[in-house]
Backbone of each chain as ProteinMPNN parsed JSONL, in Angstrom:
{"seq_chain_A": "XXXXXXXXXXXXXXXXXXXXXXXXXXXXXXXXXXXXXXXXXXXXXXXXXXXXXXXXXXXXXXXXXXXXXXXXXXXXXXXXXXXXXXXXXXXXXXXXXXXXXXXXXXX", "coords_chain_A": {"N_chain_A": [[118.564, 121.145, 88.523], [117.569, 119.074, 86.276], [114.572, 117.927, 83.856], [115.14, 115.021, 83.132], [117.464, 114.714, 84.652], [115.631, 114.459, 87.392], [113.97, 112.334, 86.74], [116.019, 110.396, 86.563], [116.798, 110.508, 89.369], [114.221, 109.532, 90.706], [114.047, 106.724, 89.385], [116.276, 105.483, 90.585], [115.085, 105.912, 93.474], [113.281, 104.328, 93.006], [114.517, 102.111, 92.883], [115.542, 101.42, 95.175], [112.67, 101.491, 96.632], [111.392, 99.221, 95.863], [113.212, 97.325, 96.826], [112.811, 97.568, 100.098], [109.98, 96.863, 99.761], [109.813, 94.271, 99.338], [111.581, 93.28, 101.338], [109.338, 93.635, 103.196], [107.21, 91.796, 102.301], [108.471, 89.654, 102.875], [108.694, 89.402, 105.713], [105.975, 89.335, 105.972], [105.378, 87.135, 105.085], [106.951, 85.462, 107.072], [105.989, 85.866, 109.176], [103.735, 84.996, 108.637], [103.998, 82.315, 108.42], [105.025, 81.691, 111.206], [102.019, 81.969, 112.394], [100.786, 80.071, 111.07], [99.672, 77.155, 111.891], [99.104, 77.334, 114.426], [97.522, 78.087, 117.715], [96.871, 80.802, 117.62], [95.04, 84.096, 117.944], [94.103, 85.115, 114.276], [92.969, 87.535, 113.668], [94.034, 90.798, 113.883], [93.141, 93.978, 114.78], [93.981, 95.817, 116.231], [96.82, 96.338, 115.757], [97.283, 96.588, 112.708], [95.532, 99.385, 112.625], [97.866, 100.673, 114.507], [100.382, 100.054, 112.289], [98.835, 102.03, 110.157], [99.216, 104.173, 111.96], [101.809, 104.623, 112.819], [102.971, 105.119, 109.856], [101.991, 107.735, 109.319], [102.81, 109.224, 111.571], [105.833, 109.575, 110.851], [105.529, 110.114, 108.831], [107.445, 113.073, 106.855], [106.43, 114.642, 105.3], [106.93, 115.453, 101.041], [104.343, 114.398, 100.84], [100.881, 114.45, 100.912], [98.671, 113.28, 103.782], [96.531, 111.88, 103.1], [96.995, 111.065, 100.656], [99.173, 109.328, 101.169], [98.363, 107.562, 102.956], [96.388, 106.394, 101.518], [98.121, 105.24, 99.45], [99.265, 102.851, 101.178], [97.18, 101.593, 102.046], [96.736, 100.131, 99.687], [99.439, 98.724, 100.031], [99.076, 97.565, 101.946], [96.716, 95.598, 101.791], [98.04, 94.368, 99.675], [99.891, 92.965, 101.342], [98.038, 91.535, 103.502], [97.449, 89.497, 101.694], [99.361, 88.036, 101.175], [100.665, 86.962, 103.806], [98.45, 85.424, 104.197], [98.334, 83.681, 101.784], [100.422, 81.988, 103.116], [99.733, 81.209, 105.646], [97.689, 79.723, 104.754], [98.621, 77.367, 103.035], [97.737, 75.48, 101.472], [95.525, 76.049, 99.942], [94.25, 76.562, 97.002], [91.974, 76.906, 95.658], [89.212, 79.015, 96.104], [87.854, 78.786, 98.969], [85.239, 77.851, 101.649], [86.457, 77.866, 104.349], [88.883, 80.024, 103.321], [87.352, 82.302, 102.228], [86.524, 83.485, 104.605], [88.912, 83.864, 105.767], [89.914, 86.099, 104.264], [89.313, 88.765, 105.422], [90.374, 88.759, 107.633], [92.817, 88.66, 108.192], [95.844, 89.821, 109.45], [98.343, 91.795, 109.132]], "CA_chain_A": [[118.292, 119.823, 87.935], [116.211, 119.083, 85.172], [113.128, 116.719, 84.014], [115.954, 114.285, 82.536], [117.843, 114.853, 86.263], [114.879, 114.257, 88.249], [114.127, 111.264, 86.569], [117.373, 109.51, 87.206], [116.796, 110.412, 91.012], [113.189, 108.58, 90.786], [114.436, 105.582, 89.001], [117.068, 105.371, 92.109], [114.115, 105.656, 94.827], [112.143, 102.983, 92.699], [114.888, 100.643, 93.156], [115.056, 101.008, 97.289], [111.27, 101.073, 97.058], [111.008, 98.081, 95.659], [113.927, 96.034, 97.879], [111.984, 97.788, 100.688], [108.491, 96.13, 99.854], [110.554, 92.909, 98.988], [111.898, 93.043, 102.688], [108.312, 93.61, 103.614], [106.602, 90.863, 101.667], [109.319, 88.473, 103.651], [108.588, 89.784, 106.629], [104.524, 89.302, 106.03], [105.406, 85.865, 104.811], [107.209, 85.28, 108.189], [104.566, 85.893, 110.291], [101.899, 84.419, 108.121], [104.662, 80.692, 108.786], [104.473, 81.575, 112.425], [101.125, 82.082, 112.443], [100.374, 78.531, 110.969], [98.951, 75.599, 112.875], [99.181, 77.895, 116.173], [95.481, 78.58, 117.764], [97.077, 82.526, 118.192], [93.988, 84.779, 116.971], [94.796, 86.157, 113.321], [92.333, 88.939, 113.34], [93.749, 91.89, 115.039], [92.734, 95.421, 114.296], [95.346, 97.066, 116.872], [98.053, 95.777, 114.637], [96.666, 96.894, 111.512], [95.743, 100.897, 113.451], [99.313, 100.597, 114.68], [101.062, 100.295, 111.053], [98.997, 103.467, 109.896], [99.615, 105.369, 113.227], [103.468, 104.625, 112.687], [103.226, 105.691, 108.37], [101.71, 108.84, 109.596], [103.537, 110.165, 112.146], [106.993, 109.685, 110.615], [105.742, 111.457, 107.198], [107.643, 114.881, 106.899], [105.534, 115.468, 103.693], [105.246, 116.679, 100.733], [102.944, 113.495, 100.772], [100.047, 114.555, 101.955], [98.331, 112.234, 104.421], [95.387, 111.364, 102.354], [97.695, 110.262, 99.547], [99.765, 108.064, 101.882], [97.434, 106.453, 103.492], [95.898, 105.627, 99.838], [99.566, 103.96, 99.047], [99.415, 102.082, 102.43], [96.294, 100.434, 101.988], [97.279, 99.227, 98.967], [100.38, 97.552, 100.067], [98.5, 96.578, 103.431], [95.814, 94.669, 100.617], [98.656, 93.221, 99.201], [100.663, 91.957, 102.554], [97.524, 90.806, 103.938], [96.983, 88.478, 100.699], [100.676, 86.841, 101.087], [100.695, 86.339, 104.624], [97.07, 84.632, 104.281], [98.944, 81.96, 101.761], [101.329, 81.374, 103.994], [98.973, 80.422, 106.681], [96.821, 78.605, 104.207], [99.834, 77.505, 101.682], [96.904, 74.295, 100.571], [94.304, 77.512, 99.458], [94.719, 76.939, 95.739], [90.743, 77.601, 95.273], [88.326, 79.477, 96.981], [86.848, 77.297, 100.217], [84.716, 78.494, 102.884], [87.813, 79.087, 105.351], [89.511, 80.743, 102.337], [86.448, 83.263, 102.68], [86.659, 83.367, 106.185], [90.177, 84.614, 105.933], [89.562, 87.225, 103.642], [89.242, 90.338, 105.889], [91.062, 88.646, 109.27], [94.528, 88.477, 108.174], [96.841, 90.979, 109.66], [100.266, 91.735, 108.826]], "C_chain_A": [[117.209, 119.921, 86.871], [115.742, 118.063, 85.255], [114.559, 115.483, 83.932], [116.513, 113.491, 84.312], [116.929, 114.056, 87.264], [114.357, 113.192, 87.73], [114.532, 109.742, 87.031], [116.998, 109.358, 88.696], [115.194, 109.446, 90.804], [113.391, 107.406, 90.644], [115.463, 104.858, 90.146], [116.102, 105.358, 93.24], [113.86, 104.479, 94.852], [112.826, 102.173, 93.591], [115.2, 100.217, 94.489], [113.381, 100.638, 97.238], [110.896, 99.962, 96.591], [111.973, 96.557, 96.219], [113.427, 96.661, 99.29], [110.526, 96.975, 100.856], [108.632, 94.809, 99.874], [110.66, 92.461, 100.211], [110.386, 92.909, 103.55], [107.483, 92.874, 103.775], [107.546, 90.119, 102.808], [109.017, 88.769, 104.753], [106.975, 89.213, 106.921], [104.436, 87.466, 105.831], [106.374, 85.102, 106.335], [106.547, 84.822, 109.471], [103.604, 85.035, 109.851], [102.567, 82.905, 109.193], [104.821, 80.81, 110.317], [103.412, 81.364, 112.881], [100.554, 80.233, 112.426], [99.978, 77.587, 112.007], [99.105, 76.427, 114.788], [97.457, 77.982, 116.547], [95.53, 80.37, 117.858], [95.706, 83.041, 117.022], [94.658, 85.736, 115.983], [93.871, 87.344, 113.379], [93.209, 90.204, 114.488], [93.948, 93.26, 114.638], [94.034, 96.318, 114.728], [96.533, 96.987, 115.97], [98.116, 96.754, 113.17], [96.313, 98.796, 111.498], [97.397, 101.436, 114.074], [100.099, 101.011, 113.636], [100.42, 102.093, 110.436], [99.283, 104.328, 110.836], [101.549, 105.788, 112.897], [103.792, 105.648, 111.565], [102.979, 107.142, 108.654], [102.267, 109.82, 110.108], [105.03, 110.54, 111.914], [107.099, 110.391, 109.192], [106.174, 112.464, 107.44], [107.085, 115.471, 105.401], [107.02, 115.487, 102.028], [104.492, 116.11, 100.411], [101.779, 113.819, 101.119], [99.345, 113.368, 102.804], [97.565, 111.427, 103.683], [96.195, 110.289, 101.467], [98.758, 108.997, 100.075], [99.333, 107.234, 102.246], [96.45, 105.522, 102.12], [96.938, 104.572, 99.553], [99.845, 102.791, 99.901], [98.134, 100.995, 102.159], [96.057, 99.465, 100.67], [98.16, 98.214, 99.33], [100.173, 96.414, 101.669], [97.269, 95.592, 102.56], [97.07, 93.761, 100.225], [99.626, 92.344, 100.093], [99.552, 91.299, 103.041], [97.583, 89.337, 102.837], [98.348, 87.407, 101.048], [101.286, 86.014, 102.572], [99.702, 85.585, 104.682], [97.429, 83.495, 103.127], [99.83, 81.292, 102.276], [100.602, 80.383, 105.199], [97.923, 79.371, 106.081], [97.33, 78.274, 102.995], [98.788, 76.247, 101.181], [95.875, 75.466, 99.766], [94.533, 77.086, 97.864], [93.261, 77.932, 95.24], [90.032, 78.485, 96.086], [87.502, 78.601, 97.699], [85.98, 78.144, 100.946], [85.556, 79.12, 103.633], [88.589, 80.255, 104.86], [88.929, 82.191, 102.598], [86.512, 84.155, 103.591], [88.001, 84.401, 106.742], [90.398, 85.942, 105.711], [89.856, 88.412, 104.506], [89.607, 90.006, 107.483], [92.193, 88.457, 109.408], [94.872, 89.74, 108.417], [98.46, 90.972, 109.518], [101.048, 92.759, 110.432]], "O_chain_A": [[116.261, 120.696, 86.742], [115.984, 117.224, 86.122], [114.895, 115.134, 85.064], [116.215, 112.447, 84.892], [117.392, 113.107, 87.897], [114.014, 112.645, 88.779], [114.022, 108.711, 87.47], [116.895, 108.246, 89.214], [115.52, 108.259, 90.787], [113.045, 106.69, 91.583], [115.295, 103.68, 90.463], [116.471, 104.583, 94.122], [113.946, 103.657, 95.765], [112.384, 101.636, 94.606], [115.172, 99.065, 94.921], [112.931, 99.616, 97.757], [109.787, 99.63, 97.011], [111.704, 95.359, 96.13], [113.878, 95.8, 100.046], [110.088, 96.561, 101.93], [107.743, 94.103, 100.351], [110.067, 91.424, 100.509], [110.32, 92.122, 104.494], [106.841, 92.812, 104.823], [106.949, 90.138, 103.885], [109.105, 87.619, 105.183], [106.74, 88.689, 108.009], [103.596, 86.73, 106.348], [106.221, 83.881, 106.373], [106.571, 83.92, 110.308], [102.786, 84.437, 110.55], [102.043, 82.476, 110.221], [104.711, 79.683, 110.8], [103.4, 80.588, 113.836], [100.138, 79.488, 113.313], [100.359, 77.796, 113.158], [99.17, 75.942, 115.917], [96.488, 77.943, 115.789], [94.556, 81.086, 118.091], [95.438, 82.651, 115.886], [95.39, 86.688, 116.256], [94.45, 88.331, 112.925], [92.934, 90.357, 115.678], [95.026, 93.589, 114.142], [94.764, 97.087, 114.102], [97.03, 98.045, 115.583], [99.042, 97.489, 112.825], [96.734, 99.483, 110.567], [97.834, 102.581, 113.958], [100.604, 102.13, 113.715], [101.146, 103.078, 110.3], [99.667, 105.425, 110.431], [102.19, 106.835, 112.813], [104.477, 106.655, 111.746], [103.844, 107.882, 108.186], [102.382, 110.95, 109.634], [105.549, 111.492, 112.496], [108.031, 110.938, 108.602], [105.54, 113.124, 108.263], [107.35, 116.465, 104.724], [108.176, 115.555, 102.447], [103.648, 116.642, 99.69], [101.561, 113.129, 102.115], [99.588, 112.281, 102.279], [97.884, 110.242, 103.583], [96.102, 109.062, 101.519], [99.025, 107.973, 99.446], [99.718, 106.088, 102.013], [96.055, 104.362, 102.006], [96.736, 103.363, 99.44], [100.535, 101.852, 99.504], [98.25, 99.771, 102.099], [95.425, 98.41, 100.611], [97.921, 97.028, 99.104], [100.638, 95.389, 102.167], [97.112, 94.559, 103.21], [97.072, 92.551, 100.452], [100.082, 91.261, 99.727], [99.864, 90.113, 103.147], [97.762, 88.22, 103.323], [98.247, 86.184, 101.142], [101.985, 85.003, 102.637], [99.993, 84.677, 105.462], [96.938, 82.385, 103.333], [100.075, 80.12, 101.992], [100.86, 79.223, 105.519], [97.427, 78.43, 106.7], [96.804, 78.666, 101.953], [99.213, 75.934, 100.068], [95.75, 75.161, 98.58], [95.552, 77.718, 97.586], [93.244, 79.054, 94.733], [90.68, 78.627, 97.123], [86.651, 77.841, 97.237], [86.118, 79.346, 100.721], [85.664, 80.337, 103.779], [88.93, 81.219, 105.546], [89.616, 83.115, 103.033], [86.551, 85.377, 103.453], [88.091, 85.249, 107.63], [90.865, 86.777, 106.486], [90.828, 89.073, 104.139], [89.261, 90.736, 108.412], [92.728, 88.131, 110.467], [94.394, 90.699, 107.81], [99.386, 90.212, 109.802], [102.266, 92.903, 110.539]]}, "seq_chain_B": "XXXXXXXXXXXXXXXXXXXXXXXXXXXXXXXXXXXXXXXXXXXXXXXXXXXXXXXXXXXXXXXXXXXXXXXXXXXXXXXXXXXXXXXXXXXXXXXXXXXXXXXXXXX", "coords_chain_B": {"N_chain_B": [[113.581, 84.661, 115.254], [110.16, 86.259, 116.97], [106.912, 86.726, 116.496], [106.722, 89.264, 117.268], [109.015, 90.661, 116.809], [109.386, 90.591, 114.33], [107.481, 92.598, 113.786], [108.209, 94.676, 114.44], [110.44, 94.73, 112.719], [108.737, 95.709, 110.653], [108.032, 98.269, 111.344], [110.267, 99.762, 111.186], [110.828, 99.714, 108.401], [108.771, 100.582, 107.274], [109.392, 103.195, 108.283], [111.685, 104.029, 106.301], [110.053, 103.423, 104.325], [108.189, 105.553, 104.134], [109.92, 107.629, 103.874], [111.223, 107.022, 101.421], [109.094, 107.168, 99.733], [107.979, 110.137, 100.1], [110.426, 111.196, 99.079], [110.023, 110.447, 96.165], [107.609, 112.304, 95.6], [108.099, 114.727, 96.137], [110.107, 114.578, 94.205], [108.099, 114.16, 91.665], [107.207, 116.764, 92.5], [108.684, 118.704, 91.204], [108.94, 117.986, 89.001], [106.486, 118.853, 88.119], [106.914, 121.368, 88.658], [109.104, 122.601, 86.762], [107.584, 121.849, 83.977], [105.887, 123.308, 84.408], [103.895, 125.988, 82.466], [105.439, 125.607, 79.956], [105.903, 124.534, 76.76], [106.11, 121.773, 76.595], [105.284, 118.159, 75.901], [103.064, 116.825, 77.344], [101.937, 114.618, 78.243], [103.452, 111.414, 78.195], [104.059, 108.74, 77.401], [105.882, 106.797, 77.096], [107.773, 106.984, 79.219], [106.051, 106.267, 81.509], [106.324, 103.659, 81.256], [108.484, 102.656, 81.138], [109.49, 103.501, 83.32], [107.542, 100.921, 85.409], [108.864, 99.103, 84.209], [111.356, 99.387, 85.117], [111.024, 98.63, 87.848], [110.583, 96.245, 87.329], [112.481, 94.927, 86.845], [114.273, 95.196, 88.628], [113.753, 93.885, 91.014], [114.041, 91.394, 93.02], [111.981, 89.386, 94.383], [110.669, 88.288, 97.718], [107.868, 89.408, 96.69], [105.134, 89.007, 94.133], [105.315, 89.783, 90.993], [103.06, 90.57, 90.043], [101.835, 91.205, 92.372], [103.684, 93.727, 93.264], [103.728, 95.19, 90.701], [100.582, 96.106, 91.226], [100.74, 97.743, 93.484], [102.583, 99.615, 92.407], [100.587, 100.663, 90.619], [99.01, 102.478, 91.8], [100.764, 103.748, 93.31], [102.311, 105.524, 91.198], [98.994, 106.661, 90.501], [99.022, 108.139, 92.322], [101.033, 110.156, 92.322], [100.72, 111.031, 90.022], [98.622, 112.887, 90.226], [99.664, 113.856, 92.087], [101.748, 115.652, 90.414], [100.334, 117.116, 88.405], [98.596, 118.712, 90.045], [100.965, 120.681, 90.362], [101.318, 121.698, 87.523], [99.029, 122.697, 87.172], [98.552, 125.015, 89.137], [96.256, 126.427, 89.833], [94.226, 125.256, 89.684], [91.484, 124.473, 91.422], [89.088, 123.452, 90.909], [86.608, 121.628, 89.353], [87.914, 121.879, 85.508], [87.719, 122.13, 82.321], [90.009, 122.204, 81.339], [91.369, 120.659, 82.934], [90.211, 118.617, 83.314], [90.779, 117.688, 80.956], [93.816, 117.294, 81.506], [93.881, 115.335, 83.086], [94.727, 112.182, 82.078], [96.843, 112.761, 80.904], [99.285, 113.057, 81.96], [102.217, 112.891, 83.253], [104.702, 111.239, 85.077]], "CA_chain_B": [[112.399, 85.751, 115.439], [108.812, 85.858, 116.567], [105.855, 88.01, 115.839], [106.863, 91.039, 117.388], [110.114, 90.915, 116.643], [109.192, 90.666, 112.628], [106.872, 93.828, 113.552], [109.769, 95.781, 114.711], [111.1, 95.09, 111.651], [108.014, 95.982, 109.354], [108.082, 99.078, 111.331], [110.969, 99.963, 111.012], [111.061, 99.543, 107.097], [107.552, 101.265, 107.176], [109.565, 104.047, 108.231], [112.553, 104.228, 105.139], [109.276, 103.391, 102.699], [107.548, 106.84, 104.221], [110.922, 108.408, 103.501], [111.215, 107.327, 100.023], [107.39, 108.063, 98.927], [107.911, 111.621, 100.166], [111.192, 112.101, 98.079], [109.56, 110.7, 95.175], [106.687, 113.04, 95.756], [109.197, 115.94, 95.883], [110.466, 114.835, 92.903], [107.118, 114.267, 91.222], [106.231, 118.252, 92.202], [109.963, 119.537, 90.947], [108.857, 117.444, 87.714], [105.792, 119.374, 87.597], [107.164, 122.649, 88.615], [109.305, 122.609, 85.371], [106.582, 121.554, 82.552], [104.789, 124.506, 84.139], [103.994, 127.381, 81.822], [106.645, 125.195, 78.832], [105.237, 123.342, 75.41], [106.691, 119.945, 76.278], [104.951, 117.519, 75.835], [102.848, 116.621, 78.994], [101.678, 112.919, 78.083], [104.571, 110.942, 77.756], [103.498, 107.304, 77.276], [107.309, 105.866, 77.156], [107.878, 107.48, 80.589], [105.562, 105.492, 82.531], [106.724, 102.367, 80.791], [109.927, 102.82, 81.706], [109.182, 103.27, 85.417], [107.334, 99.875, 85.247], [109.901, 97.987, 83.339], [112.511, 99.508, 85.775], [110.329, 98.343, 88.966], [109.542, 95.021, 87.685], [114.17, 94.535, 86.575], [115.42, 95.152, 89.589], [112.964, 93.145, 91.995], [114.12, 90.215, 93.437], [111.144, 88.602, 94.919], [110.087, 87.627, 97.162], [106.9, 89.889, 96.331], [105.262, 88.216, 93.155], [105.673, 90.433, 89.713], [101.329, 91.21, 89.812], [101.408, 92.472, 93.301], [104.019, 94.867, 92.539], [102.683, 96.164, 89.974], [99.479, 96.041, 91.913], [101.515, 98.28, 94.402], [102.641, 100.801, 91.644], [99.772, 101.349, 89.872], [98.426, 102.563, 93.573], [101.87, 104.874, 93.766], [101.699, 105.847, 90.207], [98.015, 107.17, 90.798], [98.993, 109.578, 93.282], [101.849, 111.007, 91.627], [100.45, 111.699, 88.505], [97.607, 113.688, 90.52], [100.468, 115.592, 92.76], [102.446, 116.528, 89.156], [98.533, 117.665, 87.818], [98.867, 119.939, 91.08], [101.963, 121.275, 90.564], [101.784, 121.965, 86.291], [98.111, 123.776, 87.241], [98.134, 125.044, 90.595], [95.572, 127.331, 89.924], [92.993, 124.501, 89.5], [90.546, 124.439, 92.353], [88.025, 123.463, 90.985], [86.932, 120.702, 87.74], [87.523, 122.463, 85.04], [87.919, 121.563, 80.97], [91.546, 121.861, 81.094], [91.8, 120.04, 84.52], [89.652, 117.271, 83.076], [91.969, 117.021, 80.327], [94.976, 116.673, 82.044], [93.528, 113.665, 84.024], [94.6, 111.433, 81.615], [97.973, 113.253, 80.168], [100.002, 113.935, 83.021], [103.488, 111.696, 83.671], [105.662, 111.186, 86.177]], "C_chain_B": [[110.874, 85.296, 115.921], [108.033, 87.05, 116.066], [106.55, 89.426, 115.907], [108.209, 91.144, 116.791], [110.349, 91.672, 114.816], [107.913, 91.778, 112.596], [107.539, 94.64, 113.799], [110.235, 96.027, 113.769], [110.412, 95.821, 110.763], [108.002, 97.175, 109.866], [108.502, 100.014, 110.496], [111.301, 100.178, 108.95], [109.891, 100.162, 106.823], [108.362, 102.887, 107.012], [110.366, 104.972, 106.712], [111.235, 104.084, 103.722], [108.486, 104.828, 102.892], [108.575, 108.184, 103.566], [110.905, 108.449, 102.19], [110.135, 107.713, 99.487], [107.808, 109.28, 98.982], [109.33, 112.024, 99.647], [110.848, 111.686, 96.861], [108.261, 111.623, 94.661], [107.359, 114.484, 95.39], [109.139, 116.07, 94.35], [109.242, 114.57, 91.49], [106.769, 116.074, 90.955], [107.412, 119.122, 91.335], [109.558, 119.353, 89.241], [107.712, 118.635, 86.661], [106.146, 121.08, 86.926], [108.147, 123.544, 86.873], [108.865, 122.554, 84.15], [106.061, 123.136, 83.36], [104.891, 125.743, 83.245], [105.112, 127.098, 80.517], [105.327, 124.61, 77.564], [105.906, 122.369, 75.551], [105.573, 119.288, 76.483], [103.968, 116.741, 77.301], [102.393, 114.889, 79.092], [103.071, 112.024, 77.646], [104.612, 109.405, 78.451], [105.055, 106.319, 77.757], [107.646, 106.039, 78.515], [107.697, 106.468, 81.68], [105.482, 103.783, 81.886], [107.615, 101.981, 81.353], [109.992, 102.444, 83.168], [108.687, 102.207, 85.489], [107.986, 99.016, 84.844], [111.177, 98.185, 84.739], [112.341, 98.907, 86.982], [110.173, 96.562, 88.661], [111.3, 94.267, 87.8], [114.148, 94.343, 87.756], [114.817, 94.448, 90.618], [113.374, 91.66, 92.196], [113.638, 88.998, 94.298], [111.541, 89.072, 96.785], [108.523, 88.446, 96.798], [106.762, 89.534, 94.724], [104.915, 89.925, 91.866], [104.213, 91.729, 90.056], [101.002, 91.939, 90.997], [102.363, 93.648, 93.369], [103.613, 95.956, 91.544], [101.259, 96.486, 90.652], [99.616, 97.507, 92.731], [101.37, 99.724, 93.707], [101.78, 101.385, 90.836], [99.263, 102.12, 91.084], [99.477, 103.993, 92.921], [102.13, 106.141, 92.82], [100.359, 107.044, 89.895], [98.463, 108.671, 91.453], [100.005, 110.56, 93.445], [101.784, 111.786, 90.212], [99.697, 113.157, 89.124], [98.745, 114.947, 91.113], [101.385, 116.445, 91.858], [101.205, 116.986, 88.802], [98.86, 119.166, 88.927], [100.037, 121.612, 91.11], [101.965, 122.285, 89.185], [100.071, 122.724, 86.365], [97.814, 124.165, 88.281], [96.825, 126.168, 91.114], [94.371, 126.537, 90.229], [92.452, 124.009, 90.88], [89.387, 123.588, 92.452], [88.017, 122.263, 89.288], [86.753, 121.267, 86.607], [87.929, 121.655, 83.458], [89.173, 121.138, 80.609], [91.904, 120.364, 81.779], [91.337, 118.671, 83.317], [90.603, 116.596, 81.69], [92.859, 116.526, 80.611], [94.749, 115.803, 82.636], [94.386, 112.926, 83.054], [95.755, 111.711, 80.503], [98.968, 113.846, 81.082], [101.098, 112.521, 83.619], [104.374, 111.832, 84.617], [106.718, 111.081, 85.935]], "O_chain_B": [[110.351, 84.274, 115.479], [108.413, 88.032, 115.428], [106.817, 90.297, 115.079], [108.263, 92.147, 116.08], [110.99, 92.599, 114.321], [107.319, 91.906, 111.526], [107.367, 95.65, 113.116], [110.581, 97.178, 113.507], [111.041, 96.579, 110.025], [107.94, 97.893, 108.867], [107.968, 100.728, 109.646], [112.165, 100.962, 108.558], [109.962, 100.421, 105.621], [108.156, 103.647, 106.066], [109.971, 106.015, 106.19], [111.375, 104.471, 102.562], [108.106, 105.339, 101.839], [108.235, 109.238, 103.029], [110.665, 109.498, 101.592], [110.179, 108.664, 98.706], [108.098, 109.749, 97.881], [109.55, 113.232, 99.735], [111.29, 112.483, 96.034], [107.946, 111.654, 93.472], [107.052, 115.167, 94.413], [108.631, 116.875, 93.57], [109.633, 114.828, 90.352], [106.339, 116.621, 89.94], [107.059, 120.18, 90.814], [109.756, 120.218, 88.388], [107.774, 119.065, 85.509], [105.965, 121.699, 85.877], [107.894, 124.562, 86.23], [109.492, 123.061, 83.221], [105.904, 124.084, 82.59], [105.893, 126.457, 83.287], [105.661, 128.079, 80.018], [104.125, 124.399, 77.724], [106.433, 121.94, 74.525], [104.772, 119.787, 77.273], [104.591, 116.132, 78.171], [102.618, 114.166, 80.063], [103.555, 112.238, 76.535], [105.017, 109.03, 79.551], [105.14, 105.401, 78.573], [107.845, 104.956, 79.067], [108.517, 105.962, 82.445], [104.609, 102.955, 82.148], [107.613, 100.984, 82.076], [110.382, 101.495, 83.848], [109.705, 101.66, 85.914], [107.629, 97.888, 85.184], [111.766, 97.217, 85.221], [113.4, 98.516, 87.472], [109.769, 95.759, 89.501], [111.519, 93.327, 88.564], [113.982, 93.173, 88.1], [115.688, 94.338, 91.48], [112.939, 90.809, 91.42], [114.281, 88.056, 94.761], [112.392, 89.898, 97.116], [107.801, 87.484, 96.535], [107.739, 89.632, 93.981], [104.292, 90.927, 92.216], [104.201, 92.95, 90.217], [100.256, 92.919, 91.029], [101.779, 94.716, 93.557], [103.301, 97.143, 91.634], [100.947, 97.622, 90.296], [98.71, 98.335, 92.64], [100.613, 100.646, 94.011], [102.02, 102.477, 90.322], [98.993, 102.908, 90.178], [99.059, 104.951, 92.27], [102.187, 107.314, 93.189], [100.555, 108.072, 89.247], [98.264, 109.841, 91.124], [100.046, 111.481, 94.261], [102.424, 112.656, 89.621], [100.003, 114.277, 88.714], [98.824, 116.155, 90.889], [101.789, 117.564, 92.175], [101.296, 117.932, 89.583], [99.236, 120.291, 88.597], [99.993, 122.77, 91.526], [102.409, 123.426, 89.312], [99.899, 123.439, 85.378], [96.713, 123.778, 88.675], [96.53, 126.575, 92.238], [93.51, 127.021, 90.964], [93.069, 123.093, 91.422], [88.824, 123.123, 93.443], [88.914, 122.113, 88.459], [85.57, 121.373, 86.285], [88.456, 120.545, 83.544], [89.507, 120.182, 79.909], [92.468, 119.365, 81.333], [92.126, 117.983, 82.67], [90.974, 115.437, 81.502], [93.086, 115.381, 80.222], [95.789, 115.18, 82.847], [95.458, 113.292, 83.537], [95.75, 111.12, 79.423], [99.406, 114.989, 80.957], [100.761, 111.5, 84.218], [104.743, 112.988, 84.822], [107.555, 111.033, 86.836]]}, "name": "protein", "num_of_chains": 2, "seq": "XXXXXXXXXXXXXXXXXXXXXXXXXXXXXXXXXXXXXXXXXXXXXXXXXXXXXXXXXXXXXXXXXXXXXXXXXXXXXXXXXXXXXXXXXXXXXXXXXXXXXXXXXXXXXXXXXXXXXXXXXXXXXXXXXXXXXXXXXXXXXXXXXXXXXXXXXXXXXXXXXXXXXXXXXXXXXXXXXXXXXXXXXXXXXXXXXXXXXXXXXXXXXXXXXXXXXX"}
């Protein structure tokens, strides 16, 4: 195969990896609308240790860990953010609870 | 569905997104393994346009445009570094070249 070759095959991953994160996002937005008006506690760490325990052990490389877990906490930054307007779909500005939320949303 | 049920799923889709990272990783080092030791061109600006334009087409929500991209600049990052790896594998250490290629190295 060549650069040209190997290309093509990337441009084909993208487009699972991105109806993958799509399915993901819906999924985070799921939970957040469960979550809503319940008293269930959103903070929970095990949840959050769980997802990387899972990404980890099912890597067969040639990711290395470091670099996965870099890509993960990106898209765990960006699921927390979309399940946290789901649960607070009035949020337009920054409030106190808004704050509050910040670093206790789990996907 | 409830919670768990919609964590089963994010697993589960955790798992097929570990799969695809590590064959675009592959194909990131196959990318490299080819420029190595050639005169092509190693910056190639249109490249990583492309991949962005192709990521943002085929997305059909619901994840919004900015955290995608948000996503890929993340994924992006750590493919440029594992083609860097691959097109100088000698580099150990920070060296003049190395520090060049930071900042000329495509996916």
């Amino acid at each position: 195969m060549d650069i040209a070759d190997w290309r093509r095959k990337i441009d084909e991953i993208d487009r699972k990896l991105v109806e993958l994160l799509n399915q993901r996002a819906q999924a985070a937005q799921e939970i957040g609308r469960l979550k809503r008006n319940t008293k269930m506690p959103i903070y929970e760490p095990d949840r959050e240790r769980a997802v990387f325990d899972n990404v980890r052990q099912v890597s067969q490389g040639p990711l290395p860990e470091r670099d996965l877990t870099q890509i993960y906490e990106r898209i765990m930054d960006v699921m927390r953010k979309i399940q946290k307007e789901e649960i607070v779909p009035q949020a337009k500005s920054r409030t106190a609870a808004d704050t509050e939320l910040d670093s206790d949303v789990n996907d």
